[in-house]
N, C-alpha and C positions, 0 to 999 in steps of 0.2 A: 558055318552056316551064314552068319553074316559079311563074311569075306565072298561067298557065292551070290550072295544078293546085290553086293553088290558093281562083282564082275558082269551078274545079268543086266544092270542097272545102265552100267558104263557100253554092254554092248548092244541096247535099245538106243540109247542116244547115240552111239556111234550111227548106225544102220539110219537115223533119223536124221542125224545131220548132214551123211553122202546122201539119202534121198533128196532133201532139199536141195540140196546145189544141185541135182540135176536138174535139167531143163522142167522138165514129168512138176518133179516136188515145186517147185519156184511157178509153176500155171497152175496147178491145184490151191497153193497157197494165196497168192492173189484172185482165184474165184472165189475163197472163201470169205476173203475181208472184202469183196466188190458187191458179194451178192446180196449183201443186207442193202447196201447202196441204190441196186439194180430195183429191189423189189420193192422201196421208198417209192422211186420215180414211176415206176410201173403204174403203182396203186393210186401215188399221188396224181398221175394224169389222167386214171380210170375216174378216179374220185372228182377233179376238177369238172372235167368234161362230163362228168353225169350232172351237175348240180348246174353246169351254163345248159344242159341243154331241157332240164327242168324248169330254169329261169325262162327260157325263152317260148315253153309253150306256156306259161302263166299266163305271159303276155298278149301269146296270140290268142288265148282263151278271154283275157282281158278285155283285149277289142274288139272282139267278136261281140261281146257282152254290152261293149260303149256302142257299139254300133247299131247293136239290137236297140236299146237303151233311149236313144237319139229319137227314133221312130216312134215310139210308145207315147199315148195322149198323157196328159195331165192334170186330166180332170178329177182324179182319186187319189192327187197328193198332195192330200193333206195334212196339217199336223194334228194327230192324233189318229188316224188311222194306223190299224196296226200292222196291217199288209196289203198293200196295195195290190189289185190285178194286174195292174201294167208292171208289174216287176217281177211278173212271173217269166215271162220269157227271157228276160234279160239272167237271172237264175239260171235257168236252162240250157242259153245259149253258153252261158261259160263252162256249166257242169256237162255239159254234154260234149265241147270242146274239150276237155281235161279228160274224160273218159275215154273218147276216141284216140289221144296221143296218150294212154297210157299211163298218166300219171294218178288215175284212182285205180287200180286195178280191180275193187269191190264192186265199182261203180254199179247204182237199182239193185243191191243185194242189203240185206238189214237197216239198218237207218241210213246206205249212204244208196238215198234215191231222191230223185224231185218230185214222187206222186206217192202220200199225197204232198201237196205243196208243203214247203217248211215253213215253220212259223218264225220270223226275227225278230230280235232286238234292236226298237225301234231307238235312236240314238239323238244328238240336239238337230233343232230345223228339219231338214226334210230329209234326213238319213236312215238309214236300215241296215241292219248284220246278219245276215243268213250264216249257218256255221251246218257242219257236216263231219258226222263223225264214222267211225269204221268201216272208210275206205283204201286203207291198206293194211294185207295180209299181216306185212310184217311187224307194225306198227301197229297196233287197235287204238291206242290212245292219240294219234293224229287227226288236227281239225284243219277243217278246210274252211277257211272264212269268206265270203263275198260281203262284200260293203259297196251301198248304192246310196249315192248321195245326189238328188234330184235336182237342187237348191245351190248347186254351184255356180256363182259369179264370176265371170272373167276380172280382172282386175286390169285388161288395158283395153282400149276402146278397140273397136265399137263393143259396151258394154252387151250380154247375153247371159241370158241364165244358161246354166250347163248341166251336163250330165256324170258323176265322177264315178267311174267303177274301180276298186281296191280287191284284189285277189290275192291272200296270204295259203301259203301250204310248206310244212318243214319238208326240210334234206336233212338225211341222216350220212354222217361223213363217215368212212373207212379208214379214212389217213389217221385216224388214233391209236388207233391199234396194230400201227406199221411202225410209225415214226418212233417210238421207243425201240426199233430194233436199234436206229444209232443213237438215240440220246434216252436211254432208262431214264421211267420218272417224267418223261417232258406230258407237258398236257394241252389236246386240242379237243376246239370246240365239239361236240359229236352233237348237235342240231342245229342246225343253222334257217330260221321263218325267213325262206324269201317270199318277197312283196310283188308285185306289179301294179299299175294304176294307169287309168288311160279316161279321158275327157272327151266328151262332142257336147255341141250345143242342138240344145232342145227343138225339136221342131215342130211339133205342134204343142 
């Protein structure tokens, strides 16, 4: 019995090792050490490219926001007010920017809406934090932050008070759950808060 197991034994790896040397076995065996390779880069440039092109509507949502921003009087910023009118729109302009490129997919559905207005956390001098929660499916615990800062100083001449708008929102990376196909064990970040911020000076 055991002499037949292990005739069966010897004529698997025989049949196994003329398949390899054929041309057939030696392309199948290199697709299979390539493809964890293949599927790294794949996902890695799916993953990259989605998170620059999240950065970059921040952005334009950012200055849409400074630009709104720039325009709005400043006769109700004051310290100690808790929410200013005139930063309603600058609010909106960015949250309604981000909506429109997709990046809130919830956007005016349960708390992630602008009406009624949100209320912020007013922060030092003439700042404010507008925050926004359960606007993506996937994610319910992702905050959206806008930060307006009225009271910004240029610091080279000609001296001008400024307007700072700060727009934070997480990316959630895929490449974690790839890259262990070639290194078991290895660990990558799976959130990453990108930021934008964008400046004008005040004008009325």
């Amino acid at each position: 019995m055991r002499q037949v197991a292990i005739k069966k034994m010897s004529y698997w790896t025989q049949l196994a090792s003329r398949f390899l040397r054929r041309d057939e076995g030696s392309a199948i065996l290199e697709f299979a050490l390539t493809l964890p390779l293949l599927v790294v880069f794949v996902v890695g440039i799916y993953d990259f490219s989605g998170a620059f092109n999240q950065k970059q509507k921040l952005a334009q949502g950012t200055q849409e926001g400074a630009i709104v921003a720039g325009g709005q009087p400043t006769s109700d910023i004051v310290v100690g007010n808790a929410n200013p009118d005139s930063l309603q729109p600058v609010v909106a302009a960015v949250f309604n920017s981000l909506a429109g490129s997709g990046v809130l997919p919830l956007a005016g559905t349960g708390s992630c809406k602008t009406t009624p207005p949100p209320v912020p956390v007013p922060g030092s001098g003439l700042s404010w934090t507008y925050t926004f929660t359960g606007c993506s499916g996937s994610f319910p615990g992702d905050v959206l932050t806008i930060a307006i800062n009225r009271g910004s100083a240029t610091t080279t001449a000609p001296i001008a008070v400024s307007t700072s708008v700060t727009v934070a929102y997480p990316y959630h990376w895929r490449f974690n759950s790839v890259i262990q196909l070639l290194f078991p064990g290895a660990n990558y970040a799976a959130v990453t808060n990108l930021s934008e911020s964008a400046t004008v000076h005040n004008q009325t």
